[in-house]
Backbone bond lengths (Angstrom), bond angles and torsions (degrees), N, CA, C in turn:
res aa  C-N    CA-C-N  psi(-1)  N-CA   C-N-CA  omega(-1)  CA-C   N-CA-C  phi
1 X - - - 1.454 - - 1.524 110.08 -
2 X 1.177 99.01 147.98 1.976 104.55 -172.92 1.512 94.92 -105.13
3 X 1.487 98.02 104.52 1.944 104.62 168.23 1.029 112.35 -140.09
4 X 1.704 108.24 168.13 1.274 103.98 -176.25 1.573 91.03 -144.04
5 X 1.621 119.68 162.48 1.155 121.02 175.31 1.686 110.30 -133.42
6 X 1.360 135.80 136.35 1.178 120.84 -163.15 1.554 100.95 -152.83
7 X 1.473 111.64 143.14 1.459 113.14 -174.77 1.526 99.05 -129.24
8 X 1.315 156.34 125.27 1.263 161.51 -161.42 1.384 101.46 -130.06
9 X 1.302 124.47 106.28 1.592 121.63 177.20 2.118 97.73 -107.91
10 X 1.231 125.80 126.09 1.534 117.95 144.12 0.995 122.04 -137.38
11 X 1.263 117.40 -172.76 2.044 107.66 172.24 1.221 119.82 -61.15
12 X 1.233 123.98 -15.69 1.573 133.79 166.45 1.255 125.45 -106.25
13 X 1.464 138.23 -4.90 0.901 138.27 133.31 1.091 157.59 -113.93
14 X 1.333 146.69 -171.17 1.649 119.98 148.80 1.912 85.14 -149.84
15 X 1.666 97.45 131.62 1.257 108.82 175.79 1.403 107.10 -147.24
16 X 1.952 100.40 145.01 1.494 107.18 -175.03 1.598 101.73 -140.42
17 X 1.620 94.20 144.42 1.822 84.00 -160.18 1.431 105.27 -164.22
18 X 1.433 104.88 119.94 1.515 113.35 -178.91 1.571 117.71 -105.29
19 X 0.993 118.59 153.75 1.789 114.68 -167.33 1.836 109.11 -151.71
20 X 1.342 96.51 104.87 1.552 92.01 172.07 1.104 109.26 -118.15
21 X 1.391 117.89 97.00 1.564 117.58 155.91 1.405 132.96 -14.81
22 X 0.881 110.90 -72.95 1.393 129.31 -179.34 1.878 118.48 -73.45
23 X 1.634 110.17 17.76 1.137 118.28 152.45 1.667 147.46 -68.76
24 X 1.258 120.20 -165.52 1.525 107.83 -167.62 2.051 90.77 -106.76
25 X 0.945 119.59 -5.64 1.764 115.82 -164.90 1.516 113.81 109.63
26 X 1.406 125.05 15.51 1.396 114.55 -178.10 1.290 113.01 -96.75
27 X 1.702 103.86 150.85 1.805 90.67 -153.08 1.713 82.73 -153.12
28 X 1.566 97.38 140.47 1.410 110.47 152.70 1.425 133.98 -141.98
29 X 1.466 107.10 107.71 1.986 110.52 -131.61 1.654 78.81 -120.94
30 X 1.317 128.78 115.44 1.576 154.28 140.49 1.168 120.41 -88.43
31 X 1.363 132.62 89.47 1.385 145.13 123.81 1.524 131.22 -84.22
32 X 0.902 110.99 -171.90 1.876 108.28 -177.16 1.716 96.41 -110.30
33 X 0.852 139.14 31.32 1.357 141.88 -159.79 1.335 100.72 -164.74
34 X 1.875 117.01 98.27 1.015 119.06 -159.53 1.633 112.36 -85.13
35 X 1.433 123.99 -46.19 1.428 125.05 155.27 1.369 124.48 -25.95
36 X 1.408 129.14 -58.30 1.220 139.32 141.81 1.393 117.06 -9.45
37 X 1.508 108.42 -75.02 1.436 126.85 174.61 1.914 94.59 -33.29
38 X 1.293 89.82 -85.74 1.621 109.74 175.59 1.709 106.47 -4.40
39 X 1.830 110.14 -76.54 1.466 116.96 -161.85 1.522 90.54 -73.43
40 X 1.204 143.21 -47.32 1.697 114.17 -178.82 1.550 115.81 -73.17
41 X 0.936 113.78 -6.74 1.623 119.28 168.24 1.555 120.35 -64.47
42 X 1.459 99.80 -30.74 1.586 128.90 -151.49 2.277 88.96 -105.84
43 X 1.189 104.27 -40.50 1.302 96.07 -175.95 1.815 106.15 -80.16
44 X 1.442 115.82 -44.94 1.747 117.13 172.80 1.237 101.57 -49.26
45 X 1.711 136.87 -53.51 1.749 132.71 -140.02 1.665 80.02 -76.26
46 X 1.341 121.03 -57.90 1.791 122.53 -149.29 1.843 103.92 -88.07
47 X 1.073 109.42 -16.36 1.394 96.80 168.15 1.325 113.49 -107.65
48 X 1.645 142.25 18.67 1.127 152.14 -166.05 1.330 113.82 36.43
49 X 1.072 132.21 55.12 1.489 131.88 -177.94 1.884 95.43 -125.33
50 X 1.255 93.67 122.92 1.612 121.36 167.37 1.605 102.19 -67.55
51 X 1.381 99.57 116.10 1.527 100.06 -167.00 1.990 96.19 -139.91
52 X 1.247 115.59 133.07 1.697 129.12 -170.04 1.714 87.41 -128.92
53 X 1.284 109.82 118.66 1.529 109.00 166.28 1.737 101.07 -133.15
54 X 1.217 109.01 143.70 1.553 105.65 157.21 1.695 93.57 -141.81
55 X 1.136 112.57 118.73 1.601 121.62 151.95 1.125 128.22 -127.81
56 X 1.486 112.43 144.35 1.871 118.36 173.63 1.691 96.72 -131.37
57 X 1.487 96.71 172.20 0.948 102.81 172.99 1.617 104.77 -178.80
58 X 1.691 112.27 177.50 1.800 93.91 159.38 1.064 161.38 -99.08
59 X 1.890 88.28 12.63 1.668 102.03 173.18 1.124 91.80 -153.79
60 X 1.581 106.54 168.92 1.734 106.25 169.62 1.138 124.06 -62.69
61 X 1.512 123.32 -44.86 1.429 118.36 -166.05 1.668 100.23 -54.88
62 X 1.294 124.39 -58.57 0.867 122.28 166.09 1.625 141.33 -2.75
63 X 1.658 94.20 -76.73 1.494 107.67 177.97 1.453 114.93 -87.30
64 X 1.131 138.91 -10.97 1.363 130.85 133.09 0.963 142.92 -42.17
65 X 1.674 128.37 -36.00 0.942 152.56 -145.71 1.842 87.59 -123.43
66 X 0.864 145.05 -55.43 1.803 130.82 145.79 1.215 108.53 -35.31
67 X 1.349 121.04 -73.61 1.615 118.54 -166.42 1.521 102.36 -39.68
68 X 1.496 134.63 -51.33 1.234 127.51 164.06 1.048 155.00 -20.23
69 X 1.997 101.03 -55.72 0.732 134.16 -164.98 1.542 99.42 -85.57
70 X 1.380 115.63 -49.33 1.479 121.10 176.64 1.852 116.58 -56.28
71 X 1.523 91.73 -45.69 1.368 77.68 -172.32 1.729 124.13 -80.97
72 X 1.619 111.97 -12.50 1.082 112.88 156.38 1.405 128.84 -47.26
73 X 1.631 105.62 -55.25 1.507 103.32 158.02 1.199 134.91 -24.70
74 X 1.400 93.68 -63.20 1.754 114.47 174.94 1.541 122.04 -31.21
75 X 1.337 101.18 -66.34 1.684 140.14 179.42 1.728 85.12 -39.06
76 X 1.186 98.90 -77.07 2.028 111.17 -167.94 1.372 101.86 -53.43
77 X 1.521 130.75 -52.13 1.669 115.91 173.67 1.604 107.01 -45.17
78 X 1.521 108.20 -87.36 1.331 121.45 174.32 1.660 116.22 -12.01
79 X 1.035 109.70 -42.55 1.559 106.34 176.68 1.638 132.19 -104.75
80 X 1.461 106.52 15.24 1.310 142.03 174.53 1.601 105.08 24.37
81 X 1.145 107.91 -98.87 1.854 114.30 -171.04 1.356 117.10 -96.84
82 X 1.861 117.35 1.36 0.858 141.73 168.63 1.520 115.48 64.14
83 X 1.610 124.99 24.24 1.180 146.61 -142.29 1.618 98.45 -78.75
84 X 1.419 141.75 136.42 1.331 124.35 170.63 1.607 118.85 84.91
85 X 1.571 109.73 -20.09 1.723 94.80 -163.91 1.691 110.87 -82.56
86 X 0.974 111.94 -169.33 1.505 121.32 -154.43 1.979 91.92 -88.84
87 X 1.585 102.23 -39.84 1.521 107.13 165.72 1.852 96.39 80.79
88 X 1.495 141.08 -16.92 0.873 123.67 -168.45 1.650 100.93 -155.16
89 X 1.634 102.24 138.36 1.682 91.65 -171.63 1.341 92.88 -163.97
90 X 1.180 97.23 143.67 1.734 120.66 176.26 1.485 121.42 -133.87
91 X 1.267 128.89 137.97 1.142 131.26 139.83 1.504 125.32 -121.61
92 X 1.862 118.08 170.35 1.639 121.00 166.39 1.777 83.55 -137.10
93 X 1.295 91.87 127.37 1.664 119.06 175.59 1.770 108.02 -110.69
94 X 1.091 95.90 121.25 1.522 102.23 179.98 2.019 104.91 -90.00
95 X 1.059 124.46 148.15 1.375 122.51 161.87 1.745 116.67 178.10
96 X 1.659 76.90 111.13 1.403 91.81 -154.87 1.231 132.12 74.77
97 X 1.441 116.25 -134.22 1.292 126.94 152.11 1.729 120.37 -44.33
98 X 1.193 100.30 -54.47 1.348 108.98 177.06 2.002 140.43 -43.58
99 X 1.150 136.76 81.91 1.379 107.36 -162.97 1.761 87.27 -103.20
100 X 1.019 122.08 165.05 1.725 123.04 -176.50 1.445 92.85 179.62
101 X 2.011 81.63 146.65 1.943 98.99 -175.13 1.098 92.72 -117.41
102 X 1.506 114.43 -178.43 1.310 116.20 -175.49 1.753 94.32 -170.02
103 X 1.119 112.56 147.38 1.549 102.25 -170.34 1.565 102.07 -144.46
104 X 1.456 144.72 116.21 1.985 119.26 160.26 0.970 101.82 -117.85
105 X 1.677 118.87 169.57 1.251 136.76 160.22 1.730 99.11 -99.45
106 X 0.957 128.85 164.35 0.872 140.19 163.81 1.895 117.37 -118.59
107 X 1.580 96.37 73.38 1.593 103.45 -148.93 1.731 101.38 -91.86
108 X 1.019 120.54 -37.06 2.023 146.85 -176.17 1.360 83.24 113.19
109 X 1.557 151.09 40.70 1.377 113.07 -176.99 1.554 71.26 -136.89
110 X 1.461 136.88 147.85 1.424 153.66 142.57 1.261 114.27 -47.27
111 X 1.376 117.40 148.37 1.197 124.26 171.92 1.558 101.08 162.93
112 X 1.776 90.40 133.54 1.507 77.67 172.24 1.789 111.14 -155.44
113 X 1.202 128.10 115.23 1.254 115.67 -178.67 1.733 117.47 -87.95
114 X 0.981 127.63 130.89 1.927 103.15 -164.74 2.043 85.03 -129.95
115 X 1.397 108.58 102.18 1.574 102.27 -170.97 2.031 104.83 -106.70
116 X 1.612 82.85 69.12 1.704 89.50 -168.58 1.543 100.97 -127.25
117 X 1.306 126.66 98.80 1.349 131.69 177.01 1.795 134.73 -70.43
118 X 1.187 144.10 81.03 1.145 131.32 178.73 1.370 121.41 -59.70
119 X 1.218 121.05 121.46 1.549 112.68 157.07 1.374 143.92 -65.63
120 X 1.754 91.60 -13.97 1.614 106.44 -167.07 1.383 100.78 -103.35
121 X 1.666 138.15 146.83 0.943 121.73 -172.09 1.481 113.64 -94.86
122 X 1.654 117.10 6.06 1.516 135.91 159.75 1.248 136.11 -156.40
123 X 1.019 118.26 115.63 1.677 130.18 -149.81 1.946 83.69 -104.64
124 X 1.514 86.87 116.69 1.796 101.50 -166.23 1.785 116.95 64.68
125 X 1.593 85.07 -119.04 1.775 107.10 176.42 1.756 112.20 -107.96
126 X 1.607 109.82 9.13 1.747 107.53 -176.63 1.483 97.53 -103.43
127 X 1.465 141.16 167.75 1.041 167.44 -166.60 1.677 82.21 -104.84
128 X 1.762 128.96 135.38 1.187 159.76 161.75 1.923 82.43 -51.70
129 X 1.284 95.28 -85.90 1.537 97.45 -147.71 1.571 100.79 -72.56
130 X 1.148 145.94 41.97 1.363 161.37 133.93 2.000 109.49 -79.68
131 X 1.076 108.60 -21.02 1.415 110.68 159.84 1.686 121.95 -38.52
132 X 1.541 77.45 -95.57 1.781 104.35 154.35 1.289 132.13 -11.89
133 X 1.426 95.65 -62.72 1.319 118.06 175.49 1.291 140.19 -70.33
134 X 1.140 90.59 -26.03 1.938 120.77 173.07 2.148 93.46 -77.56
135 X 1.048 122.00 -60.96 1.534 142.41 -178.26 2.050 94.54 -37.78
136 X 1.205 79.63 -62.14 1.959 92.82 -159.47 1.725 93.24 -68.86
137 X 0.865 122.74 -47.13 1.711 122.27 -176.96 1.720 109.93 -66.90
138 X 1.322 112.26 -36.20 1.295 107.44 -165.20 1.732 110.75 -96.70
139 X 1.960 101.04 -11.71 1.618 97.74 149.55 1.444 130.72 -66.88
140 X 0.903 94.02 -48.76 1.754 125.07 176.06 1.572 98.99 -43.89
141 X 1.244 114.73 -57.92 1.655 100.91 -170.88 1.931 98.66 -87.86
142 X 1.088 129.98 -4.74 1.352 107.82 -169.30 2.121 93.42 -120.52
143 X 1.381 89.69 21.87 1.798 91.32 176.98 1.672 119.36 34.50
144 X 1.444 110.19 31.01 1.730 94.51 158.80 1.679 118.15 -102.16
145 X 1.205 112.58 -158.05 1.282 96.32 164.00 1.530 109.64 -134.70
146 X 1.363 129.24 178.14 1.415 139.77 -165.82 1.358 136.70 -154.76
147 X 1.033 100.08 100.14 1.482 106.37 -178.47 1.701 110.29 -82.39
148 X 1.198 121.98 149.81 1.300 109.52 -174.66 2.441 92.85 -164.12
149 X 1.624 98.46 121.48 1.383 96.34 -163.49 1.202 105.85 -124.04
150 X 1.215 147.28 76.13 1.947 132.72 -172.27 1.805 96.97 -60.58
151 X 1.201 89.19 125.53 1.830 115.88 -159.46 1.520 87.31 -83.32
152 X 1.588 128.16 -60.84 1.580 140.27 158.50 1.582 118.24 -163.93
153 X 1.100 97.94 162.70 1.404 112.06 -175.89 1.517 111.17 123.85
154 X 1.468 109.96 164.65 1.831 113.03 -142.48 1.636 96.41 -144.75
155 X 1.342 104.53 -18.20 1.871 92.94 -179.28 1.651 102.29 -89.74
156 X 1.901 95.64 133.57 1.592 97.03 -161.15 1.651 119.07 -87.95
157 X 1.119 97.39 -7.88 1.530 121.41 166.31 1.727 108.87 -54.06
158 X 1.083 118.11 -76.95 1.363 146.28 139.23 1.755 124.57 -2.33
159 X 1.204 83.77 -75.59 1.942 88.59 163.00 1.489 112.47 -44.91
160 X 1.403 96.25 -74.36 1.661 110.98 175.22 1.546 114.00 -18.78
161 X 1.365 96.36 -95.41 1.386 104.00 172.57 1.760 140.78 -44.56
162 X 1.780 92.28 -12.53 1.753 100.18 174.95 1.383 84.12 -61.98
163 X 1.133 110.90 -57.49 2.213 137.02 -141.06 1.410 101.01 -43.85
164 X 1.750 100.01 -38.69 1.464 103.62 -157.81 1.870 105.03 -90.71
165 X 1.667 109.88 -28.76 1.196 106.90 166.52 1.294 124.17 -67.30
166 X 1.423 130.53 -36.29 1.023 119.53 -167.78 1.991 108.03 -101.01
167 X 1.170 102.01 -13.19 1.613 100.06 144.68 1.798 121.78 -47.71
168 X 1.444 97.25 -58.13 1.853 92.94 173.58 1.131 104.91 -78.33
169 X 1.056 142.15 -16.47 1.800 123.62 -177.09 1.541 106.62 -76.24
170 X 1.951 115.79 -44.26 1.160 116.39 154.45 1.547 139.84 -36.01
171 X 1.461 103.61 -58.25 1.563 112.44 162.81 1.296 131.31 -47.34
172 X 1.838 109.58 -54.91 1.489 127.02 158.38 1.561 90.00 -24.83
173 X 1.226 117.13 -110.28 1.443 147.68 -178.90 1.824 101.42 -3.89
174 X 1.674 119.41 -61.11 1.047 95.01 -160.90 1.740 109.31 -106.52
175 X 1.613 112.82 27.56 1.544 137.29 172.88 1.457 103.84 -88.05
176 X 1.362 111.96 -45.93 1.734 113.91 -172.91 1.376 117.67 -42.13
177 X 1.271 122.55 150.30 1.117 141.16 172.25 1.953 114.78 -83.61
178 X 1.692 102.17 112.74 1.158 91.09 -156.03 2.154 104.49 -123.54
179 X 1.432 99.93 -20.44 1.665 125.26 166.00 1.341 106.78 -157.87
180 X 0.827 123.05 -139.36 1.715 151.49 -155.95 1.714 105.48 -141.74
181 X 1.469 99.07 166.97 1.065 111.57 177.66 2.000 126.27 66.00
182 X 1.041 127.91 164.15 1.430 119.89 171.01 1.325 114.02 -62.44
183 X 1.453 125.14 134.05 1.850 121.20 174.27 1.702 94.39 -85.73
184 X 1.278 109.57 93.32 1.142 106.85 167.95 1.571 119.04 163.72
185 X 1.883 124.38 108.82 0.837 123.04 -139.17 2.116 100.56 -52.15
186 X 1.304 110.76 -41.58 1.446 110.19 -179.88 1.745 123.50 -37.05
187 X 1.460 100.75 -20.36 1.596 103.35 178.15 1.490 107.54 98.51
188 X 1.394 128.67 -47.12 1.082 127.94 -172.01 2.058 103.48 -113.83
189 X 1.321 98.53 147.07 2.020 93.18 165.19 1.556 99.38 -121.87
């Protein structure tokens, strides 16, 4: 099984966080920021990854921006030498109004384009541009890259939550075990 276990202590946070890839979607995600809760709830159930989070901290930017950071980590333990995986994954999630693609490689190199606009400057109790931000930090530490496109649709609830499903359906997709060896003529990813 591909897991990872991770404890993040700083003056601004304290985070604890387990990650099994190769799970069924069961998840128990504690932050103080219940929407939040919501989109990592929404990325463990649809990409089947067994996911245990508890974080606090003293502001949001903050504990988002850990939760990120940790679970990117995670992602990169969990997937060690990256030997066998599929290396490439896409989805387009329809909901509602909403249709949105989302595409990564899982290359070791960062990158991330996220072309999804909020109008509202808080969707519930999360900060809009804590989205983003959560996306770009949590490539950055788990080195794939990400494309991410809202195709149409205007309810911001909605966006969000496509972004975050079809992020795990993507990941699912490009985590799987599909041969052996590195996908990638260089030998190593």
């Amino acid at each position: 099984m591909r897991t990872s276990i991770i404890a993040r202590k700083t003056k601004e946070t304290d985070i604890k966080l387990s990650l099994n890839i190769d799970g069924r979607g069961n998840y128990n995600i504690r932050t103080d920021i219940k929407f939040f809760n919501h989109l990592l709830s929404s990325l463990a159930k649809h990409g089947s990854f067994d996911l245990k989070l508890k974080a606090s901290g003293d502001n949001e930017h903050h504990v988002v921006e850990d939760v990120a950071i940790t679970l990117g980590e995670a992602f990169k333990r969990a997937l060690g030498s990256k030997q066998g995986i599929r290396r490439f994954g896409f989805s387009i999630v329809p909901m509602d109004d909403v249709l949105l693609l989302t595409s990564v490689d899982i290359s070791g190199r960062a990158y991330s384009s996220i072309g999804v606009k909020f109008r509202r400057k808080k969707i519930e109790d999360l900060s809009a541009e804590m989205i983003s931000h959560f996306l770009a930090t949590f490539v950055s530490e788990s080195r794939i890259n990400l494309h991410a496109k809202l195709l149409e649709g205007k309810n911001e609830h909605h966006k969000a939550e496509a972004l975050f499903k079809s992020l795990a359906l993507s990941l699912k997709d490009a985590c799987s075990i599909t041969g052996k060896g590195a996908p990638s003529t260089k030998g190593v990813v």
